[in-house]
Backbone of each chain as ProteinMPNN parsed JSONL, in Angstrom:
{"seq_chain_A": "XXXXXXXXXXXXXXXXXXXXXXXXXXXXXXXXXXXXXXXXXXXXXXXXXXXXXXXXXXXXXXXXXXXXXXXXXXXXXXXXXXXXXXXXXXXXXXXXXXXXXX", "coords_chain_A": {"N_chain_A": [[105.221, 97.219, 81.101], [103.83, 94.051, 81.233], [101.64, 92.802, 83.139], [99.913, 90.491, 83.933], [98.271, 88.829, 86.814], [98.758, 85.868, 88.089], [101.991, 86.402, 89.004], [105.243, 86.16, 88.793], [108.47, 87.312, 90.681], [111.894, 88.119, 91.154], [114.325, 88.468, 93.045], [117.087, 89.587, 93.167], [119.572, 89.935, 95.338], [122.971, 91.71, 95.719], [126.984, 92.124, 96.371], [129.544, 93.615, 95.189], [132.642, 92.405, 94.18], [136.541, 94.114, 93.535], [136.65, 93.67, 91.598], [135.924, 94.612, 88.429], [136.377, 93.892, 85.697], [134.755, 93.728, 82.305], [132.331, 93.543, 83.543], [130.198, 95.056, 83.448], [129.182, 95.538, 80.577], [128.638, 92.739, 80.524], [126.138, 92.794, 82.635], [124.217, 94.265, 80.998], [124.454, 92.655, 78.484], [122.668, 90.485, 79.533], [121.122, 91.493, 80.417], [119.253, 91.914, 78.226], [119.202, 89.85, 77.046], [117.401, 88.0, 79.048], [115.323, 89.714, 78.354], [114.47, 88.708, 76.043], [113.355, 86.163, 76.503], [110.811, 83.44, 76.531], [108.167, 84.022, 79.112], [109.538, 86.869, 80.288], [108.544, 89.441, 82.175], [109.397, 91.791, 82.804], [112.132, 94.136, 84.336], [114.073, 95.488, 86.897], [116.924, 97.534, 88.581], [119.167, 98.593, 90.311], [122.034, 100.011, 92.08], [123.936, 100.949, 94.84], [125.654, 100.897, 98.053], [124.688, 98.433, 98.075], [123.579, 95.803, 95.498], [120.724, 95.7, 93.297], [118.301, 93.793, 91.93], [115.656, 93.677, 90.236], [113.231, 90.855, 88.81], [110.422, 89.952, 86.756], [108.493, 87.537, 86.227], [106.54, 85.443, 84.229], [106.349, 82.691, 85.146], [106.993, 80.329, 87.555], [108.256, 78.476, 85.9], [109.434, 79.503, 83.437], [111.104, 81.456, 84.904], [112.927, 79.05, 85.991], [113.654, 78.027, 83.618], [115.031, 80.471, 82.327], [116.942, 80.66, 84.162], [118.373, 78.179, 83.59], [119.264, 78.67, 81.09], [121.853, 78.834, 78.783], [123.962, 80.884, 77.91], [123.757, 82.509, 80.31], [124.01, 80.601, 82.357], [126.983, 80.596, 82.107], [127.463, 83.417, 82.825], [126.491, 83.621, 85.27], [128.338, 82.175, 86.35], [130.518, 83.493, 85.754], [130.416, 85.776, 87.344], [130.117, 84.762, 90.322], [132.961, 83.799, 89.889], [134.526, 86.023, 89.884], [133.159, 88.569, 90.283], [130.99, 88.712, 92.493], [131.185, 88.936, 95.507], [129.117, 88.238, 97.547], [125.976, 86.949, 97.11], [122.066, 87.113, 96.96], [119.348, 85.017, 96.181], [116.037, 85.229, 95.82], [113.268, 84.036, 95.245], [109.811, 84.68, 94.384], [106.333, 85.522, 94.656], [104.092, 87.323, 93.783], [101.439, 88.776, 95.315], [100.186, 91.171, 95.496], [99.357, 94.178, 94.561], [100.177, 97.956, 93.982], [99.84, 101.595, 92.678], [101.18, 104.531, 92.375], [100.982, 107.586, 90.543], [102.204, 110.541, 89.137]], "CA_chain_A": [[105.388, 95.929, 81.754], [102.38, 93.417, 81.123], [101.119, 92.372, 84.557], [98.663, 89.752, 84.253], [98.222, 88.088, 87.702], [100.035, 85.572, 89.11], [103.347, 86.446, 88.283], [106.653, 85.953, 90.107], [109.047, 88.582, 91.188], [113.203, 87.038, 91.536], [114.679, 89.299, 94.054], [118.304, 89.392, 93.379], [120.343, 91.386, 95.703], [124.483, 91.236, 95.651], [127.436, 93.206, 96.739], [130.219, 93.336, 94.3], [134.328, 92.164, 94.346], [136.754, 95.136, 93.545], [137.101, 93.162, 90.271], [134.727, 95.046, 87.662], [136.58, 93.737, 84.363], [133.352, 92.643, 82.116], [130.795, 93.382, 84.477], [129.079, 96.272, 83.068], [128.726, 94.588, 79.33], [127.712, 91.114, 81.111], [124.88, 93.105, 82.758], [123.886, 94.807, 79.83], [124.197, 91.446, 77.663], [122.154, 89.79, 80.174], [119.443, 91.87, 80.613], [118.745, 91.719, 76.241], [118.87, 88.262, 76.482], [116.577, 88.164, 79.423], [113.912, 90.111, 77.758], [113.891, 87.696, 74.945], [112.935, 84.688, 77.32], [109.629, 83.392, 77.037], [107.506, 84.834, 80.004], [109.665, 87.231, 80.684], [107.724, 90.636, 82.123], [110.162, 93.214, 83.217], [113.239, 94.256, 85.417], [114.729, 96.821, 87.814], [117.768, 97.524, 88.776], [120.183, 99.827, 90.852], [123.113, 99.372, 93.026], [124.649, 101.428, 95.402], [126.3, 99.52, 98.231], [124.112, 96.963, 97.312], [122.966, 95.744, 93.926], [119.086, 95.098, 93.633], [118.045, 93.472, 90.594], [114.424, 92.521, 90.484], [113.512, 90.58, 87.11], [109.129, 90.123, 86.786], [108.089, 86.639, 85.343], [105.316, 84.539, 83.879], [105.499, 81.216, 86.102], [108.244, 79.308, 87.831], [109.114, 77.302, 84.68], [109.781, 80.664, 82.796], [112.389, 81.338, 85.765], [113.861, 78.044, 85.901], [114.111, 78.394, 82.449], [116.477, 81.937, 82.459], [118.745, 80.366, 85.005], [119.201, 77.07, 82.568], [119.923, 79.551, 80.182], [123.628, 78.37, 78.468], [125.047, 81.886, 78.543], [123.2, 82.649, 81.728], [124.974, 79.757, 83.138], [128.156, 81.231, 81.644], [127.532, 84.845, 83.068], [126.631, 83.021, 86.968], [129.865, 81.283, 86.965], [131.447, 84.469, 85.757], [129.651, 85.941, 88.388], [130.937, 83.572, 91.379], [134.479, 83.782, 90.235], [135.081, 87.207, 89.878], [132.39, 90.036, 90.417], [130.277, 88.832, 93.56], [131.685, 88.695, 96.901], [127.715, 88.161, 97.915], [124.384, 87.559, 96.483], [120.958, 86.729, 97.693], [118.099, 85.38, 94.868], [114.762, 85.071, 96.563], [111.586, 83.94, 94.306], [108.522, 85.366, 95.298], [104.835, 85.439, 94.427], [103.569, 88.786, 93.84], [99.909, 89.018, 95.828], [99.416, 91.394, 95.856], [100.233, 95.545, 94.106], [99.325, 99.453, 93.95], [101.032, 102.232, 92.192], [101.009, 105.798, 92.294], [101.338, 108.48, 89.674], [101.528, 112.545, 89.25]], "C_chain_A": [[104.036, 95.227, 81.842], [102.528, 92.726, 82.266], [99.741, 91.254, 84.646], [99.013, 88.849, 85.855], [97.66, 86.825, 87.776], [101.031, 85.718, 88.615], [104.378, 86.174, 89.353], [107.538, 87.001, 90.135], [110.627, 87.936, 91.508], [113.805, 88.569, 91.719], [116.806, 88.618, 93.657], [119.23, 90.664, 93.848], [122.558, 90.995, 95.938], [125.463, 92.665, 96.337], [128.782, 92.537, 95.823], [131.787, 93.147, 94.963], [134.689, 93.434, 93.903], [136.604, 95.013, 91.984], [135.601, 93.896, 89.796], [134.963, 94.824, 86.126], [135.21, 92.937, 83.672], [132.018, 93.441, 82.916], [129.981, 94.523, 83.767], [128.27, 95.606, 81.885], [128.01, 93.493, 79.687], [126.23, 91.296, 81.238], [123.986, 93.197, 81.867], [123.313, 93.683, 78.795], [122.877, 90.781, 78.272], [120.677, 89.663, 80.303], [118.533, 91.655, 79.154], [118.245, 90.588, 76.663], [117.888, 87.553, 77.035], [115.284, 88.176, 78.858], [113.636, 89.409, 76.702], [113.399, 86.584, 75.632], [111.469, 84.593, 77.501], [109.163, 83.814, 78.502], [108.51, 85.683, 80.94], [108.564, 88.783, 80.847], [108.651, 92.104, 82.17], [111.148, 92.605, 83.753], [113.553, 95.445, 85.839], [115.463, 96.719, 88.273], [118.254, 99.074, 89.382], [120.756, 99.542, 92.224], [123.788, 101.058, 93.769], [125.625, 100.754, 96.326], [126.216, 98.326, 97.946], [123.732, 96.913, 96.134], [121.532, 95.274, 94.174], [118.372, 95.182, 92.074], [116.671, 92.715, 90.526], [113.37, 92.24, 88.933], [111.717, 89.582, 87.802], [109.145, 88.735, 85.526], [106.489, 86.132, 85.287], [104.45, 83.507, 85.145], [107.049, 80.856, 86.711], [109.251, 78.701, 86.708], [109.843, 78.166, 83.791], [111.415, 81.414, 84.105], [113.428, 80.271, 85.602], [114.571, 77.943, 84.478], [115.367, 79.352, 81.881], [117.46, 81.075, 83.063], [119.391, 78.985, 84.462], [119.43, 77.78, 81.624], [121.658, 78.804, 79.743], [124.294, 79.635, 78.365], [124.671, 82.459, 79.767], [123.953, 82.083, 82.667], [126.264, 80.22, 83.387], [128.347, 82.415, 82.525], [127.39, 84.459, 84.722], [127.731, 82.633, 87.113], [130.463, 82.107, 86.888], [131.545, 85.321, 87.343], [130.462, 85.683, 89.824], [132.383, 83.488, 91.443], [134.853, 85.112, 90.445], [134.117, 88.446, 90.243], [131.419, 89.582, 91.685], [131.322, 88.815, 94.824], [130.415, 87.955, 97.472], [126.644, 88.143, 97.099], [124.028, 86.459, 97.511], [120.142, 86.213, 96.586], [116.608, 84.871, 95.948], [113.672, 84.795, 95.104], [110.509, 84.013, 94.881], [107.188, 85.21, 94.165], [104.201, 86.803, 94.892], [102.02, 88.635, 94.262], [99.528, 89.595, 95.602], [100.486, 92.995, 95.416], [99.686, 96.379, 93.909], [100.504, 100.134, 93.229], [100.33, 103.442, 92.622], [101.407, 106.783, 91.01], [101.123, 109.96, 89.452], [101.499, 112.616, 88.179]], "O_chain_A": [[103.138, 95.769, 82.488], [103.535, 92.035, 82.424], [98.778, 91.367, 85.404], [100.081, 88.24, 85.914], [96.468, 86.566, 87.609], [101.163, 85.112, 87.551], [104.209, 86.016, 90.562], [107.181, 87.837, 89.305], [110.504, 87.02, 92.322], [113.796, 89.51, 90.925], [117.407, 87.571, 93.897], [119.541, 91.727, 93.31], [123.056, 89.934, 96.315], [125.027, 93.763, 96.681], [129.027, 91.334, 95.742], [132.098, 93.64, 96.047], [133.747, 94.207, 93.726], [136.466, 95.977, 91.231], [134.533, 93.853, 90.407], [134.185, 95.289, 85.293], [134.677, 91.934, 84.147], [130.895, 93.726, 82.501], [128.761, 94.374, 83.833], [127.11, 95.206, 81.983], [126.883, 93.266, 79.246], [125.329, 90.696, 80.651], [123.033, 92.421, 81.795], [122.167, 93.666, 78.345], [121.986, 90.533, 77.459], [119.751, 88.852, 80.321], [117.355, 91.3, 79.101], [117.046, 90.31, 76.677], [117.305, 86.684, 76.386], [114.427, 87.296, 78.785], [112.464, 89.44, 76.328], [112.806, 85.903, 74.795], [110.841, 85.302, 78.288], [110.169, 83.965, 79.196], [108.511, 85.448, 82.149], [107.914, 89.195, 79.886], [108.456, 93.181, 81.607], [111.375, 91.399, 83.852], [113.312, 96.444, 85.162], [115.395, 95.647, 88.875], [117.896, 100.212, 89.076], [120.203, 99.025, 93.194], [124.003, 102.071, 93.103], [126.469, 100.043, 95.781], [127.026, 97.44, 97.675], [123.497, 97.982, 95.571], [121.223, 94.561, 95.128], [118.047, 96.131, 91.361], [116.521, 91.505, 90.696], [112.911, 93.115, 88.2], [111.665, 88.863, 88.8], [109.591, 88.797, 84.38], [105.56, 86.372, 86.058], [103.348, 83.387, 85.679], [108.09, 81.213, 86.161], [110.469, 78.53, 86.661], [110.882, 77.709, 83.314], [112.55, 81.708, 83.729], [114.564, 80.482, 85.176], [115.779, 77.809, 84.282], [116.344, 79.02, 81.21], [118.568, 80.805, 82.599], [120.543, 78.634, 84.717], [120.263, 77.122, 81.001], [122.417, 78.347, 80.598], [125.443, 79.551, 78.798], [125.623, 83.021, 80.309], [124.493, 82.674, 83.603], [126.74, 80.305, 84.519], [129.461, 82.478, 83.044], [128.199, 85.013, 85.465], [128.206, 82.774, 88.24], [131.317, 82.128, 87.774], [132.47, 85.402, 88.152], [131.333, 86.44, 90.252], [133.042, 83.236, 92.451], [135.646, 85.274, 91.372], [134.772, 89.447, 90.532], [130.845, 90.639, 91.948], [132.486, 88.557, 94.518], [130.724, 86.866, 97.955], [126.319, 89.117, 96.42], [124.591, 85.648, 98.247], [120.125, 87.079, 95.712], [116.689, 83.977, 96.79], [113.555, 85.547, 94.135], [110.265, 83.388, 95.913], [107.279, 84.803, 93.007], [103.913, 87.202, 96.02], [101.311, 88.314, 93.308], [98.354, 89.402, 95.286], [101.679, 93.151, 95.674], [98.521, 96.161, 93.577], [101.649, 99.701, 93.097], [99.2, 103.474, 93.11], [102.483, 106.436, 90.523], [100.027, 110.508, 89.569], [101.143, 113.663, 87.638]]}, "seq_chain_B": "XXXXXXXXXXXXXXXXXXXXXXXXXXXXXXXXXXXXXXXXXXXXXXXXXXXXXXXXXXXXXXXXXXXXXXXXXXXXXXXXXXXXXXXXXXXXXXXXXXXXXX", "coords_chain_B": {"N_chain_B": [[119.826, 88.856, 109.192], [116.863, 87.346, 109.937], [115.556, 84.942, 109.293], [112.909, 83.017, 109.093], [110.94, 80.793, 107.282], [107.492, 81.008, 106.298], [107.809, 83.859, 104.454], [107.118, 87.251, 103.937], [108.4, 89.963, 101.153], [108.412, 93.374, 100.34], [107.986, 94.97, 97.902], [109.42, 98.056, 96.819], [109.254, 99.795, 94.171], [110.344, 102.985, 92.533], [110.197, 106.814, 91.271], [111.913, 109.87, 91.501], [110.918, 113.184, 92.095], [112.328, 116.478, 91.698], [112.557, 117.818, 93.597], [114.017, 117.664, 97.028], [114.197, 118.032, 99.314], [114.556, 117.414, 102.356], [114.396, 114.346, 102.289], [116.135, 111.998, 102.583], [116.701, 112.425, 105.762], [114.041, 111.884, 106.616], [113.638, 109.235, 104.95], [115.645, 108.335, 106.309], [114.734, 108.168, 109.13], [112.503, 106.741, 108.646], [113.488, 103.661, 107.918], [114.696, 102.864, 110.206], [112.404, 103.433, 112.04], [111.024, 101.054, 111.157], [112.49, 99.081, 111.681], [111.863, 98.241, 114.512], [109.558, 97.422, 114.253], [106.937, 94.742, 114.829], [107.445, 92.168, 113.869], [109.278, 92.576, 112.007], [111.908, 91.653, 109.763], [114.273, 92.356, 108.063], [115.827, 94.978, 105.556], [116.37, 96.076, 102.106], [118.042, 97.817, 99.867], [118.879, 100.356, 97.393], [119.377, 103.052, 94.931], [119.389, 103.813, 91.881], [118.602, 104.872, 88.707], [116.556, 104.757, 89.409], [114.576, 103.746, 92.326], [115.12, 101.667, 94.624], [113.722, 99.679, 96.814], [113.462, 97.154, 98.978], [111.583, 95.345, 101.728], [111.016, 92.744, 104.124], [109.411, 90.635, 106.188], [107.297, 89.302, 108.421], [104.787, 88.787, 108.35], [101.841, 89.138, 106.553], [99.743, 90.494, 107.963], [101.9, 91.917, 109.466], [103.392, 94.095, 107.728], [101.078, 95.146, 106.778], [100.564, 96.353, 109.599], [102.77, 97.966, 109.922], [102.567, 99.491, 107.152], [100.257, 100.912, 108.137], [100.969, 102.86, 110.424], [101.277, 105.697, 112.17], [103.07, 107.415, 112.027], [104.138, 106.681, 109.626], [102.39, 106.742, 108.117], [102.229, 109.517, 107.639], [104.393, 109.845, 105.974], [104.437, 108.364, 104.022], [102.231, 110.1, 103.297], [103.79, 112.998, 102.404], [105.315, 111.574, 100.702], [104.071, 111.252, 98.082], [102.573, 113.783, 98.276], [105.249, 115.033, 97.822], [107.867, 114.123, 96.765], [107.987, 111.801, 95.301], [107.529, 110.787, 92.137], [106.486, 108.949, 90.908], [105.531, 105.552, 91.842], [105.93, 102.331, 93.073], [104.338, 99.556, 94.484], [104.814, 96.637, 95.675], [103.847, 93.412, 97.02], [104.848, 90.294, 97.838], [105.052, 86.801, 98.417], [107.766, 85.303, 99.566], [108.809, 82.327, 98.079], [111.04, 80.744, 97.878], [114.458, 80.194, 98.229], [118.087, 81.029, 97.688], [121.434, 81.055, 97.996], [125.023, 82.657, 98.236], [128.515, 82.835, 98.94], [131.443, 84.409, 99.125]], "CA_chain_B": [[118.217, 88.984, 108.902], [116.227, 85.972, 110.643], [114.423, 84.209, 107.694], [112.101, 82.081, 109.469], [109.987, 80.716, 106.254], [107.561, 81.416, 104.835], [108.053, 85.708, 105.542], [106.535, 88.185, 102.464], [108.873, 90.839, 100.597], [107.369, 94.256, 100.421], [109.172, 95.782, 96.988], [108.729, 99.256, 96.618], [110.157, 100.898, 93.202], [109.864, 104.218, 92.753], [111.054, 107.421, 91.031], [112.194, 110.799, 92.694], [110.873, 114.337, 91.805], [113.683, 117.459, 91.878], [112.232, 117.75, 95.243], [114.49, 116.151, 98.08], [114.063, 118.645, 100.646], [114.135, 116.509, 104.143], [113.935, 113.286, 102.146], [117.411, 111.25, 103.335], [116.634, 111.99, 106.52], [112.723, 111.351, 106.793], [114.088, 107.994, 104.418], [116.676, 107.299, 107.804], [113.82, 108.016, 110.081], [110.919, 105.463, 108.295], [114.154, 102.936, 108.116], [115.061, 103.017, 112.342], [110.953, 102.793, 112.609], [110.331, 100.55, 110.699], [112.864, 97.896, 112.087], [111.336, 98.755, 115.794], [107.96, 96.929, 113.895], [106.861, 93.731, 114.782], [107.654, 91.028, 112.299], [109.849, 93.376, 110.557], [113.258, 90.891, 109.266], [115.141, 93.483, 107.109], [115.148, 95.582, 104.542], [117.416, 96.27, 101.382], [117.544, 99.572, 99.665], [119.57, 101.022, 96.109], [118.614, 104.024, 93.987], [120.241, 105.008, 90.756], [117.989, 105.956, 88.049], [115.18, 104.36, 89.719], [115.048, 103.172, 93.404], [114.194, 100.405, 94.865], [113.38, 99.21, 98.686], [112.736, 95.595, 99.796], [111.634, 95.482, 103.01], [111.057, 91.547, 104.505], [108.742, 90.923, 106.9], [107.216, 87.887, 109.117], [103.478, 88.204, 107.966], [100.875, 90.221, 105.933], [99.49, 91.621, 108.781], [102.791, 93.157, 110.122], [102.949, 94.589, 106.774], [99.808, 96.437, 107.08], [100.514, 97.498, 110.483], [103.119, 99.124, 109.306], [101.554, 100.792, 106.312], [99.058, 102.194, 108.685], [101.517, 103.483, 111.145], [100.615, 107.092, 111.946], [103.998, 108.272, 111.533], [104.262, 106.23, 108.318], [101.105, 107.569, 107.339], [102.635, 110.554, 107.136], [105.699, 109.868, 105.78], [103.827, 108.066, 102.662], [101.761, 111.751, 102.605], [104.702, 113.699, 101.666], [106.29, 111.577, 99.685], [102.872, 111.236, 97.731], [103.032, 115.221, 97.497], [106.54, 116.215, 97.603], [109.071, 113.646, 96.653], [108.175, 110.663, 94.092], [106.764, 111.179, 90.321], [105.635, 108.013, 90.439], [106.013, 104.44, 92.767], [104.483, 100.713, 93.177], [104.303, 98.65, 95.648], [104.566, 94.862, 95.816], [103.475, 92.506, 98.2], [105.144, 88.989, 97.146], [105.473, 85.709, 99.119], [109.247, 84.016, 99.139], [108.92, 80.856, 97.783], [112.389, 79.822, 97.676], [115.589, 81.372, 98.248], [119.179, 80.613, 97.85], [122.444, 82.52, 98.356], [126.228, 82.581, 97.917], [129.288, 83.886, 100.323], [132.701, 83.94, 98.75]], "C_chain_B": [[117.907, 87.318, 109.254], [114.989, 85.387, 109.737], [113.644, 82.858, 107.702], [111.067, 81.504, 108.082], [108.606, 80.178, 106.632], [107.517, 82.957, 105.44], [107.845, 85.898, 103.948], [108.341, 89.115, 102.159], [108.047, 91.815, 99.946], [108.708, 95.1, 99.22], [108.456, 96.93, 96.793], [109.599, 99.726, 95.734], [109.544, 102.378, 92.817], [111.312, 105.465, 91.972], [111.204, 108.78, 91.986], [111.284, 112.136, 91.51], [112.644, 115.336, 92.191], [113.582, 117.562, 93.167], [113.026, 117.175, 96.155], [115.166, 116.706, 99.344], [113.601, 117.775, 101.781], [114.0, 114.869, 103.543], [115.074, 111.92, 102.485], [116.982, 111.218, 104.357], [115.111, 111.527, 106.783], [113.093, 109.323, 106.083], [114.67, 107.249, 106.119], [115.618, 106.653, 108.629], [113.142, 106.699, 109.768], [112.148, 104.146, 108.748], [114.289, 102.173, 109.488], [113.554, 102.174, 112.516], [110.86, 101.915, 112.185], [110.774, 98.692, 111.671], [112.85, 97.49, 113.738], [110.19, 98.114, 115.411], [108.437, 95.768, 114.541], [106.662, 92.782, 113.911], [108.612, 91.697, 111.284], [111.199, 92.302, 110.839], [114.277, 91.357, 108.793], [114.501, 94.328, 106.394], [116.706, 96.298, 103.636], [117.367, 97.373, 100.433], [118.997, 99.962, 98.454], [118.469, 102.303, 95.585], [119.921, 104.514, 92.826], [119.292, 105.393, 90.082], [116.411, 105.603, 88.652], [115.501, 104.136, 91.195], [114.228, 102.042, 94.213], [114.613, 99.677, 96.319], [112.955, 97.897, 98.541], [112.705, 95.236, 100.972], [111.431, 93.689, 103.2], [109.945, 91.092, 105.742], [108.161, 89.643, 107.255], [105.522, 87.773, 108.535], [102.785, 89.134, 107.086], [100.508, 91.175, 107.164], [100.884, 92.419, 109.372], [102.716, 93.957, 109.025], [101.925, 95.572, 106.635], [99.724, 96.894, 108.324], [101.296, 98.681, 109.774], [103.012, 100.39, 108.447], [100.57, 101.682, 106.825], [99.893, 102.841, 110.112], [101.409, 104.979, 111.383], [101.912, 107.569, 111.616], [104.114, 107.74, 109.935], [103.71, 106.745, 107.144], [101.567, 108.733, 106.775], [103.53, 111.12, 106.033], [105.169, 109.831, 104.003], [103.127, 109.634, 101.991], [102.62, 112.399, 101.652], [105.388, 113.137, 100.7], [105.043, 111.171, 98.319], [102.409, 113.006, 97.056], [104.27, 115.664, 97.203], [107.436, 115.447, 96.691], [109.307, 112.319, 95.411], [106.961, 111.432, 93.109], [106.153, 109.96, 90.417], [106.472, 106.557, 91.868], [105.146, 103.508, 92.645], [105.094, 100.186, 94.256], [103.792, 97.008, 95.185], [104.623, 93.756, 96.545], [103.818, 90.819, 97.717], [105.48, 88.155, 98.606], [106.696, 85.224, 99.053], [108.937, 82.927, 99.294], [110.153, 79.853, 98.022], [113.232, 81.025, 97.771], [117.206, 80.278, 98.352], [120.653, 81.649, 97.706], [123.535, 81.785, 98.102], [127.448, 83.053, 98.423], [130.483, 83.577, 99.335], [133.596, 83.446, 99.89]], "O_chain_B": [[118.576, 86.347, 108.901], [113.768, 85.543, 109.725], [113.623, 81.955, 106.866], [110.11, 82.278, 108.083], [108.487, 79.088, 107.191], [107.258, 83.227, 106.613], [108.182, 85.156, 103.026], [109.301, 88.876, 102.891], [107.15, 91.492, 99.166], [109.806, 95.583, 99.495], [107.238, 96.992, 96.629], [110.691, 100.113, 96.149], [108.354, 102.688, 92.864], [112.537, 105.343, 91.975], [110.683, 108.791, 93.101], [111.11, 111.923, 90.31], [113.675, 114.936, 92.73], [114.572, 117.386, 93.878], [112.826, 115.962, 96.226], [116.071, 116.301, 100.073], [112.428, 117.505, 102.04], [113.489, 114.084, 104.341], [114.553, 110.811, 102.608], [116.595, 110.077, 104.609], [115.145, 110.433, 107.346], [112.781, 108.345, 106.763], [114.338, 106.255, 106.765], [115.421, 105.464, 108.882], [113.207, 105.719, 110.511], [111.907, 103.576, 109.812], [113.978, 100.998, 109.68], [113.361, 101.012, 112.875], [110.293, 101.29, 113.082], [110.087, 97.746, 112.058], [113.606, 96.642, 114.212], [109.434, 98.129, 116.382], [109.606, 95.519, 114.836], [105.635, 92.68, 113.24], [108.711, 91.449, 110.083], [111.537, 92.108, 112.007], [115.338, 90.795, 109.065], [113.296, 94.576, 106.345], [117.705, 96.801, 104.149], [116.228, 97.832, 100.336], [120.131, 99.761, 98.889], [117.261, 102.444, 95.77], [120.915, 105.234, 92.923], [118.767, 106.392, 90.576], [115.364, 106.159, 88.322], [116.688, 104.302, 91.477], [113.035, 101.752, 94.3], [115.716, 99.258, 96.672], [111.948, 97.674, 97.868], [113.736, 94.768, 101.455], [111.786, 93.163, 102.145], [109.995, 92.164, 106.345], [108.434, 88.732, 106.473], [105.079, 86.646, 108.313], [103.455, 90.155, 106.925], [100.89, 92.336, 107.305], [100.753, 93.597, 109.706], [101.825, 94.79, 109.192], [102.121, 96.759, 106.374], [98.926, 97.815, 108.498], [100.915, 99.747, 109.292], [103.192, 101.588, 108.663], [100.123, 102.73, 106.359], [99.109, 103.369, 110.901], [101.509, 105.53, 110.286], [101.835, 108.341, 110.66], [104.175, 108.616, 109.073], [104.051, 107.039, 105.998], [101.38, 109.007, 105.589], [103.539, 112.194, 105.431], [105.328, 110.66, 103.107], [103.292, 110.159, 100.89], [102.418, 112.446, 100.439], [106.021, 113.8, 99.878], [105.671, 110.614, 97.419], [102.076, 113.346, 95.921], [104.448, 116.59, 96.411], [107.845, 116.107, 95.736], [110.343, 111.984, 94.836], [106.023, 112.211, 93.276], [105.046, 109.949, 89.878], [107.517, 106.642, 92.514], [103.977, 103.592, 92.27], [106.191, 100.408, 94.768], [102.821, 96.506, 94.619], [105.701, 93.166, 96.607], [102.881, 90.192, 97.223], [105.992, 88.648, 99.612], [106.706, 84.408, 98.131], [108.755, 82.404, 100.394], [110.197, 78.646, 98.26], [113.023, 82.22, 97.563], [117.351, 79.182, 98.894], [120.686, 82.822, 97.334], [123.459, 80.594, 97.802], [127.36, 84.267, 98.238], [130.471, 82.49, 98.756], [134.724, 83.015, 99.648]]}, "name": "protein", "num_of_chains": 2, "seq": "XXXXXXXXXXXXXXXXXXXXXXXXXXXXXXXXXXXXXXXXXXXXXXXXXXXXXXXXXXXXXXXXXXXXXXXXXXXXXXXXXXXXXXXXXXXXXXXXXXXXXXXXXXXXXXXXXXXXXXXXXXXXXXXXXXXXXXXXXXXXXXXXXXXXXXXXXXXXXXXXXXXXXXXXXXXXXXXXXXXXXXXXXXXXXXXXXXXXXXXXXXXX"}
């Protein structure tokens, strides 16, 4: 994951409908198409009750960009009708980061 | 969660070792404490192959109380020797946020 600082951080957390027709593939599709998007950096993901999807960009415009996306658009509306009950998206400004490793 | 703006997001991803002797409940424990902090707002929490914490929080400095919490302190110890292969930490600002209820 290339980290040059300032980057942005889009916090998406959700809780799903019972409905799961699609949804796995969507993800899957989503995330490809993602990583092709100019400044994209990364993503992480994993759901238990909740879903927590956190997708590592360039700049703002590189965000705004993904979510004008035309199957992006497609996959939110899918989204909204049938597989959320709930989401959250937060955009953030990473300050500030440490890691650890064994 | 009381989302006075502007409030940080404290993402913590992270993997596990085989290790996970005492680590649910030491996890419950830090959880309870943490939302007993001052400035603490929430905090949102998945793990499948990876796991990933977003805690919420009213300023930087609560933030670093917390991190220097003596029980915390501790908590970070062990899981530093016993319990993650690897983890980061990310200190981001919310810029913007928007949401969705069915």
């Amino acid at each position: 994951m290339k980290m040059n600082k300032p980057y942005y951080a889009v916090i998406f957390t959700s809780t799903k409908t019972e409905e799961d027709h699609g949804y796995a593939e969507m993800a899957q599709r989503m995330e490809a198409l993602a990583s092709r998007q100019k400044g994209f950096l990364g993503v992480e993901s994993a759901r238990e009750e909740i879903g927590i999807t956190v997708s590592y960009w360039e700049s703002l415009d590189a965000i705004a960009q993904w979510k004008n996306h035309t199957d992006h658009l497609f996959a939110q509306q899918k989204g909204i009708n049938d597989w959320y009950s709930w989401y959250k998206v937060r955009i953030c400004l990473v300050e500030r980061e440490y890691d650890f490793f064994k």
